[in-house]
N, C-alpha and C positions, 0 to 999 in steps of 0.2 A: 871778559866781563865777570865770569865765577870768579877768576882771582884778583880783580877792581872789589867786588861785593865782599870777599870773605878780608881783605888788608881793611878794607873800609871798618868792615865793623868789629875785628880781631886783633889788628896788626895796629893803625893807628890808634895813638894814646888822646886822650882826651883833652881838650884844646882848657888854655885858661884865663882867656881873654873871653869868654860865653858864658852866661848865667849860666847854662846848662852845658857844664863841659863837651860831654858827646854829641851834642846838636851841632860841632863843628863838621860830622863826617858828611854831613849834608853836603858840602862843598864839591864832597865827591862825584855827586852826581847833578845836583842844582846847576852849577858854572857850565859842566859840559854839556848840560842840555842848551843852554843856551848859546857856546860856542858851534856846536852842531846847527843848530838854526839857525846862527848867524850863516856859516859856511852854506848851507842849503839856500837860502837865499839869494845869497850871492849867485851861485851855480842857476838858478831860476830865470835869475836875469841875463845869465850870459846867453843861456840857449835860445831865452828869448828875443833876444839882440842877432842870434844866429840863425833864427829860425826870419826876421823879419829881411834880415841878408837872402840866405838863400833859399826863403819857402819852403823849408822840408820841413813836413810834418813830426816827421820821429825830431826833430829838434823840440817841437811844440812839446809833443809828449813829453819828451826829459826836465822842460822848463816846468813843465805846470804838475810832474810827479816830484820833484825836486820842491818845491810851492808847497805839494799838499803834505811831504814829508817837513818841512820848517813849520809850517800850521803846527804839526802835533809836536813836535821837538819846541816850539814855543807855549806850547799848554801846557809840556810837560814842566816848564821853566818858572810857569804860573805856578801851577801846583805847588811842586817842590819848593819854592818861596814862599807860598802860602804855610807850610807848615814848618816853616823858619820861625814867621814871623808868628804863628800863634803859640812858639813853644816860647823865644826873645822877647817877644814885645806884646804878646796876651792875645793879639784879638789875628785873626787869616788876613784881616785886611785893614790898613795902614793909610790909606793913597798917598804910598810914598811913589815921589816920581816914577823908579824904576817899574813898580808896578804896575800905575796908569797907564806908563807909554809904552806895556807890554801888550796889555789888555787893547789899546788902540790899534797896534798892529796887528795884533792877530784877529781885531774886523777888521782890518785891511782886507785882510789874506780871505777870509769869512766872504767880504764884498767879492774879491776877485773869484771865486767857485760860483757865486749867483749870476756874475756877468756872463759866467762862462755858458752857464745852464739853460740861459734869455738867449741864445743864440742857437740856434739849431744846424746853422750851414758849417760845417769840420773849418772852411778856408775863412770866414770872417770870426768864428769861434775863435781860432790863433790867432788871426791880428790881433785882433781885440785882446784876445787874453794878453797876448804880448806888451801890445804895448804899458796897459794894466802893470803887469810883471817889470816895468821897467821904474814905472812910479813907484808900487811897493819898494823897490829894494831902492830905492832914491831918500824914501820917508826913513828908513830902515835904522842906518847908523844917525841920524838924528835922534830919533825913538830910545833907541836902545842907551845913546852915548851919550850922543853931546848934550842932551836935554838933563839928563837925571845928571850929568857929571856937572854941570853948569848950575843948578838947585842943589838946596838943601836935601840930602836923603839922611834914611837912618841904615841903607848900607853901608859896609865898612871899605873904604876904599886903600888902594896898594896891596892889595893882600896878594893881591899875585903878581902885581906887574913892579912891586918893588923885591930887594933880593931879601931883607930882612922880616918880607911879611909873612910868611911862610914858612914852617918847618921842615926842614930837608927831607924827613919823610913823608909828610904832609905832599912836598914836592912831588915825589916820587910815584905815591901813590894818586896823584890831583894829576899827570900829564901821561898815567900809563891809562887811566879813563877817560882822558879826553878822546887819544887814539882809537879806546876800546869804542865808545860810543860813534866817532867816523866813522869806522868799518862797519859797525853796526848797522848806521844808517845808509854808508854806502851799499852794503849787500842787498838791503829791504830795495834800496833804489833801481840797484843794475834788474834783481828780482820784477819789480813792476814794471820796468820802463820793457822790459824783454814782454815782458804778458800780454800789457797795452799795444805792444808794434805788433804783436802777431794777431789779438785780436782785430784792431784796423786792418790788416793786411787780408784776413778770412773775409770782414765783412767785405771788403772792396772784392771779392771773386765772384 
C-alpha cells in the first residue's frame, strides 16, 4: 500500500482527459474501495447462506464482519467520490445515480446492524441477520451496476473494463491497489473474525 500511495502520487503522470489533471490519481483508490466492498459483500452472503445451512455460529460471525468491513469500504467509496466530484463538477454532491444508489446501500447495510441489535438471542440474531444478509447482497449489484449503468451518470464509463481506457501505467498502478486494498481488508477481517470467535467462545464458559 506505501508503494500504491507513493506511484500514485509520484510515479503516475497527470491524466488529460480531467479538468484537473491530477484528480485522475483518485482512481487509485476510489475504484478499489469500491471493488473491495463489492467483494466483502459478496463474502457476507456466502457465510450467511452457510451459516443458515449449517448453524454455526463462527459462520454468522464471518458474514456479518465481512457486512460491517463492505459498510466502511462503501463510505469510503462515498467519500472518495465526493471529492472527485467537488474538485470535476464543483459541488460533493451531484445525485448522480452512482451516488444515490451508493448512499441506499450503505442504509441497507446501516438497517442490517439495527436488525441485528433488536434481537438479543445469539441464534435468532443470525437467522435474522442472515437472511437480512442475503437480501442486501441480492440489492447489491443492482445498486451499484445495473441501475447507474442503465441512467444517465456523469461518471466516465470503460475506463477500465475497456483496453483503450486506461494507461498502461495507470494499469499497473490501478490493479497492484486493488490487490493492495484486498489483503488489506482481508487481514482487518481474518484479524476480527479470530477476536469475535474467541470472545463468544470465553463468554459461553
Amino acid at each position: 500500500m506505501s508503494v500504491v500511495i507513493w506511484a500514485a502520487i509520484i510515479y503516475a503522470p497527470p491524466a488529460e482527459m480531467f479538468r484537473v489533471q491530477s484528480l485522475a490519481r483518485i482512481v487509485f483508490f476510489h475504484v478499489p474501495c469500491a471493488m473491495t466492498a463489492t467483494v466483502l459483500s459478496i463474502a457476507s452472503a456466502v457465510f450467511a447462506l452457510i451459516y443458515l445451512v449449517k448453524r454455526n455460529l463462527d459462520s454468522d460471525i464471518k458474514s456479518k464482519t465481512s457486512a460491517e468491513l463492505a459498510t466502511i469500504f462503501w463510505l469510503l467509496t462515498t467519500v472518495t467520490g465526493a471529492i472527485f466530484a467537488k474538485v470535476e463538477w464543483g459541488t460533493y454532491w451531484n445525485w448522480d445515480p452512482k451516488q444515490t444508489a451508493i448512499v441506499l446501500l450503505i442504509l441497507i447495510y446501516l438497517a442490517y446492524f439495527a436488525l441485528r441489535a433488536a434481537v438479543p438471542d445469539q441464534r435468532k440474531q443470525a437467522i435474522v441477520g442472515a437472511g437480512y444478509t442475503l437480501f442486501a447482497a441480492a440489492t447489491m449489484p443492482f445498486l451499484t451496476y445495473v441501475l447507474p449503468n442503465s441512467t444517465e451518470s456523469l461518471h466516465p464509463k470503460g475506463v477500465i473494463t475497456t483496453s483503450d481506457g486506461m494507461d498502461p501505467t495507470y494499469k499497473v498502478i490501478f490493479w497492484s491497489s486493488t490487490a493492495g486494498f484486498l489483503a488489506f481488508a482481508y487481514w482487518i477481517y481474518k484479524v476480527q473474525t479470530k477476536l469475535e470467535i474467541l470472545t463468544r467462545r470465553l463468554g459461553a464458559i
